[in-house]
C-alpha positions in Angstrom: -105.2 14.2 25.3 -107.3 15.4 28.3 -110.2 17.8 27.1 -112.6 19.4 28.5 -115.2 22.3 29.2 -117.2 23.8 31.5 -119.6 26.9 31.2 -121.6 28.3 34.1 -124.5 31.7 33.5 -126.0 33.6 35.9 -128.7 36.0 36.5 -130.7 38.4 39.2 -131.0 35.0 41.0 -128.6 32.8 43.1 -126.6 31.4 39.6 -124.8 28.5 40.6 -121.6 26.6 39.9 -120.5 23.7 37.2 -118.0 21.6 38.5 -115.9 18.8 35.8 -113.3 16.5 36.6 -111.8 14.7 33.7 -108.6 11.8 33.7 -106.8 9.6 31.7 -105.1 6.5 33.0 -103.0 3.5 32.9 -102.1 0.1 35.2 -98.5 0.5 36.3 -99.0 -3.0 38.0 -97.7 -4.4 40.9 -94.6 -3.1 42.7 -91.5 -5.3 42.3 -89.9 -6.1 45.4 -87.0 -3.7 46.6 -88.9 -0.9 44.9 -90.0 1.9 47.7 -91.3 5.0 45.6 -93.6 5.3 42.2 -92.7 8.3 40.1 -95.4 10.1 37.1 -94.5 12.9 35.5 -96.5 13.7 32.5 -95.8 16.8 30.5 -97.2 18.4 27.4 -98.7 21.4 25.8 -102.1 22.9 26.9 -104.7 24.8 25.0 -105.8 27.1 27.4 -109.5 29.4 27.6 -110.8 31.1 30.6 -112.8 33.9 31.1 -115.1 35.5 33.8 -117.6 38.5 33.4 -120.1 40.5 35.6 -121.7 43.7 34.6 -122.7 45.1 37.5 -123.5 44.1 41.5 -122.2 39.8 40.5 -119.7 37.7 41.1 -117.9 35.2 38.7 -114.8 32.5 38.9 -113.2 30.6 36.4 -110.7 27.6 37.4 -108.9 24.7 35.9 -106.0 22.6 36.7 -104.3 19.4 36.1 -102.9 17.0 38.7 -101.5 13.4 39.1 -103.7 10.7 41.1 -102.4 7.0 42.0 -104.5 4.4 43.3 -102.9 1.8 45.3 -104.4 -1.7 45.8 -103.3 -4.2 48.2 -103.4 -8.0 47.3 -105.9 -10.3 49.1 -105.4 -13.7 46.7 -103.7 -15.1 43.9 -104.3 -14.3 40.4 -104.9 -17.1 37.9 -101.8 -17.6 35.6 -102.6 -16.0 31.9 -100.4 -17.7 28.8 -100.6 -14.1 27.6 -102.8 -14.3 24.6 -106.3 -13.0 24.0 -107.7 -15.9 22.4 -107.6 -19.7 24.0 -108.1 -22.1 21.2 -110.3 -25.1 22.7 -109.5 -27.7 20.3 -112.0 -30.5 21.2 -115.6 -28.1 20.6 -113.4 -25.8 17.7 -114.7 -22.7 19.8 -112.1 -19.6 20.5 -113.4 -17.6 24.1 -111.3 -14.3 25.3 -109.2 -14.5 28.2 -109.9 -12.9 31.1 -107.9 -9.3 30.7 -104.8 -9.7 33.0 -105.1 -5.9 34.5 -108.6 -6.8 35.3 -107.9 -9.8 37.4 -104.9 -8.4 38.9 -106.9 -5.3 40.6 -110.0 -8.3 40.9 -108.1 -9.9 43.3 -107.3 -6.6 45.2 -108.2 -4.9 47.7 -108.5 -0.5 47.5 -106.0 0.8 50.0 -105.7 4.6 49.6 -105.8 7.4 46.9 -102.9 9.7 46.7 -102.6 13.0 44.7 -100.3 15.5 43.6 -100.1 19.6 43.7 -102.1 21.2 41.4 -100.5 23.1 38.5 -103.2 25.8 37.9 -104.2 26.8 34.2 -106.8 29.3 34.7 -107.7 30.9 37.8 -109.6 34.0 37.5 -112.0 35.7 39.5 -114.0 39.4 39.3 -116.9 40.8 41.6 -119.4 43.7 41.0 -118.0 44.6 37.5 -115.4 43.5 35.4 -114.0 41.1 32.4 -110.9 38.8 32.7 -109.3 36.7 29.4 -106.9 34.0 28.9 -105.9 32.0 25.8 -103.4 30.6 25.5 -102.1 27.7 22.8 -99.1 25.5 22.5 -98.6 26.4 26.9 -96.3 23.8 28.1 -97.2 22.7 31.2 -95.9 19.3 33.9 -97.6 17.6 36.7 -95.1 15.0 38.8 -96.0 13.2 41.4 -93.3 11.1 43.3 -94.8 8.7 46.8 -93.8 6.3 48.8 -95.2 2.4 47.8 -95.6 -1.0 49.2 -93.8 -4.1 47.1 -96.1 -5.9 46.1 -99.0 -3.9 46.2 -101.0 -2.6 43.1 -100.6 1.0 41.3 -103.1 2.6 38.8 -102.1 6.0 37.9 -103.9 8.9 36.4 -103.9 12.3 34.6 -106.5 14.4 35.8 -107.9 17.8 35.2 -110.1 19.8 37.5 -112.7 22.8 36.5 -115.1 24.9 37.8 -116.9 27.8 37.1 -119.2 29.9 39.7 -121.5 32.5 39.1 -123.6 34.6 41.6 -125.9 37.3 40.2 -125.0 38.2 36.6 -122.5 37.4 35.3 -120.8 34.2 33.2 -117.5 32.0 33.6 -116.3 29.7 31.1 -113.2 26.7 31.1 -111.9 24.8 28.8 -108.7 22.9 29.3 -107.3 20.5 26.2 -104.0 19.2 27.8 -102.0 17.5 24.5 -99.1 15.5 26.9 -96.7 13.2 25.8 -95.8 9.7 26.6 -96.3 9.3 30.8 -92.9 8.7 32.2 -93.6 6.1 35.3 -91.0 4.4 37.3 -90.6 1.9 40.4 -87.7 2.9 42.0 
């Protein structure tokens, strides 16, 4: 689950803007060969609160969204080989040491190539100047965010969830966000 909040006030002064960005994510791993796309889709249900408010001569914005983000890496040397246990028994000295995690040697030995993201699909995006009042709640609001690109075999893919909120208040007035995002298992596919 992706939650978060984020509150901005105002006053007679310049008020000011709180900005959040919140994400959940996962290794895909490295692309096998013949595969030319990556595919994440991630759906779910989202608990949804927004509102904006100025009561007289301000300005005030709510926003939130949620949005897929893939990483890709680009090999620059070998990985050591892992047996695939945590543990390594050392028989001679009767000491156990953990293994190096295999996700963090694989992006270790790589390289950052580029950052790619998907549309937006908006939650709350409200918005009043001088006076006014704007609401949303919403529960159980089923919502998706896909993102389908183009890949390298053989590079390295990290995907994530991500949620983006702001809230901006000039003069008086207040803003509010808060996003909980429940999804359900990521699908994620080489193809």
């Amino acid at each position: 689950m992706l939650s978060a909040r984020a509150r901005a006030r105002g006053s007679t002064g310049p008020g000011g803007t709180v900005t959040l960005f919140t994400a959940w994510g996962f290794l895909a791993g490295q692309a096998p060969p013949g595969t030319s796309s990556l595919a994440v889709a991630a759906s779910g249900f989202s608990m949804i609160r927004g509102n904006c408010w100025t009561p007289g001569g301000g300005y005030a914005r709510a926003y939130g969204d949620i949005f897929v983000v893939v990483e890709e890496f680009e090999p620059v040397g070998a990985a050591p080989a892992h047996a695939g246990s945590s543990l390594i028994d050392l028989p001679d000295t009767g000491t156990e040491r953990l293994a190096p995690d295999p996700a963090a040697v694989l992006l270790a030995t790589s390289l950052f190539k580029r950052r790619v993201h998907s549309a937006s699909t908006i939650l709350i995006n409200q918005e009043t100047i001088v006076l006014g009042y704007q609401i949303v709640a919403l529960d159980n609001h089923e919502d998706a965010t896909v993102l389908v690109m183009p890949i390298t075999p053989g590079n390295v893919y990290r995907w994530w969830i991500a949620s983006y909120q702001y809230c901006q208040v000039g003069g008086p007035g207040w803003a509010g966000s808060k996003i909980a995002f429940d999804f359900e298992p990521v699908f994620f596919a080489f193809t």
